[in-house]
Wavefront OBJ file of the C-alpha trace (Angstrom):
o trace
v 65.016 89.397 -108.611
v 66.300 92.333 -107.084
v 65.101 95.660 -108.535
v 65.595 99.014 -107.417
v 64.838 102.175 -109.296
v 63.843 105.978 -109.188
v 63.879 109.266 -110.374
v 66.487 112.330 -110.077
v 64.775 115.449 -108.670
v 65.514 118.311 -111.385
v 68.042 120.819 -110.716
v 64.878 123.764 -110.128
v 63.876 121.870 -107.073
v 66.965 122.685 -105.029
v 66.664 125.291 -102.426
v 67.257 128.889 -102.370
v 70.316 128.676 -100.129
v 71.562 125.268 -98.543
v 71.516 122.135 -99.591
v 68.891 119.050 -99.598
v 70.605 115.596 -100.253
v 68.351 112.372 -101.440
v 69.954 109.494 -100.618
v 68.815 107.368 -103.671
v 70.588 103.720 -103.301
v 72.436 101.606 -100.660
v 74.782 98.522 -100.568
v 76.933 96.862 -98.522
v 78.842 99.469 -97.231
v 78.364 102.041 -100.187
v 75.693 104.311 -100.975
v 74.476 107.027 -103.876
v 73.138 110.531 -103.293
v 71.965 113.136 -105.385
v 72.519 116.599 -103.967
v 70.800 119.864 -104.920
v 72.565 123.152 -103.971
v 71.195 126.346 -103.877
v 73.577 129.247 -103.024
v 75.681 128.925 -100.063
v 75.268 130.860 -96.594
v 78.960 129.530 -96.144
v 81.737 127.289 -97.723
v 80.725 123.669 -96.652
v 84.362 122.111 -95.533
v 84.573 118.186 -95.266
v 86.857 115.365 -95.060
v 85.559 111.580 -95.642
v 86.632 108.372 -94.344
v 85.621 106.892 -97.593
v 85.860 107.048 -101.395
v 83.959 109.495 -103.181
v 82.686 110.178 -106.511
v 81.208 112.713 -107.917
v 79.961 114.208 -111.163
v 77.825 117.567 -111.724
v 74.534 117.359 -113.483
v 73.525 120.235 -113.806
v 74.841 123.759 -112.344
v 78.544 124.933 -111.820
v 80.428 124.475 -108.682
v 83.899 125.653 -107.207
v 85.284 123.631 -104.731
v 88.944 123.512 -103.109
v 90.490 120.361 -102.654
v 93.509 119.756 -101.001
v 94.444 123.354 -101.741
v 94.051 123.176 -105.256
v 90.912 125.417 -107.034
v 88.759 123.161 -108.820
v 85.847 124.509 -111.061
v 83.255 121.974 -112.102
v 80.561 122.195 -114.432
v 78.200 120.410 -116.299
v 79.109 116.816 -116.936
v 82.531 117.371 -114.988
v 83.427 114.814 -112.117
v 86.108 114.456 -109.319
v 86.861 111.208 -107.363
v 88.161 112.142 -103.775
v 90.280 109.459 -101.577
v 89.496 108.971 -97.789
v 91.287 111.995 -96.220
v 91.489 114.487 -98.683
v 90.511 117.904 -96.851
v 87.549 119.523 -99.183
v 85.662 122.615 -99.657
v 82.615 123.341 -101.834
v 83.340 127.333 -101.860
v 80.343 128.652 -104.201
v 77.410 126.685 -106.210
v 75.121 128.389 -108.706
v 71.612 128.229 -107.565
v 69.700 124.734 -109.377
v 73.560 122.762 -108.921
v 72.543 119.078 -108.750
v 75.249 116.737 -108.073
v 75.517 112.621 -108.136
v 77.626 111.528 -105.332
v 78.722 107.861 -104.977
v 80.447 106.865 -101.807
v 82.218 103.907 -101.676
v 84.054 101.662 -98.919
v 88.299 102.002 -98.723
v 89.118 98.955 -100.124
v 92.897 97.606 -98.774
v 95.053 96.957 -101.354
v 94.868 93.474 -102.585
v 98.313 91.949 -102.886
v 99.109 90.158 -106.041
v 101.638 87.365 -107.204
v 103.480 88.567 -110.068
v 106.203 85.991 -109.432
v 104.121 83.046 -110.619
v 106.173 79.785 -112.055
v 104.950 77.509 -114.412
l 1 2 3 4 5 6 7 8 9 10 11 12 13 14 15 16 17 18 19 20 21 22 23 24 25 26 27 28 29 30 31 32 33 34 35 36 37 38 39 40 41 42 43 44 45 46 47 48 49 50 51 52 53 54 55 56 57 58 59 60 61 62 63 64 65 66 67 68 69 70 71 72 73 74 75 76 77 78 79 80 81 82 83 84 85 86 87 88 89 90 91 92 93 94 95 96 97 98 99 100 101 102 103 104 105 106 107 108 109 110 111 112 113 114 115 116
């Protein structure tokens, strides 16, 4: 059998300013973190190679993606492709976050011509 299993750290346990990301699972080629944020010195800019999904446990967030002003908070989630330019502008001290990355899968070509 293969078992794995844990606890989230509580959103009180983040630091003052900064973040501190547990990295809680890994797979083949994806992974899960839980990140705590505390205020931000500075807006944290990043662009992945990879999938990404995320949802907001506990806290509020505003991040820019692409551009576009995104508020998150409790319960809310975002899924970013590989590429897309993001910035997590402001969190509200005790923010924890659940971040799943995941491979970039190539599309899978299908046969919708079949005959029978």
């Amino acid at each position: 059998m293969n078992l794995e299993g844990g606890s989230l750290f509580a959103g009180s346990s983040a630091p003052d300013v900064g973040e501190r990301v547990h990295r809680l699972s890994t797979g083949a080629g994806w992974w899960i973190e839980q990140i705590l944020s505390g205020t931000l010195a500075a807006p944290v800019d990043d662009v992945l190679d990879h999938e990404e999904w995320v949802v907001l446990m506990e806290g509020s967030a505003v991040l820019e993606v692409d551009g576009t002003v995104v508020t998150l908070d409790r319960g809310d989630w975002i899924r970013l492709g590989p590429g897309t330019p993001h910035r997590v502008r402001t969190t509200r001290p005790g923010t924890s976050w659940l971040a799943v990355h995941l491979p970039t899968q190539p599309a899978v070509a299908t046969d919708r011509g079949s005959t029978e």
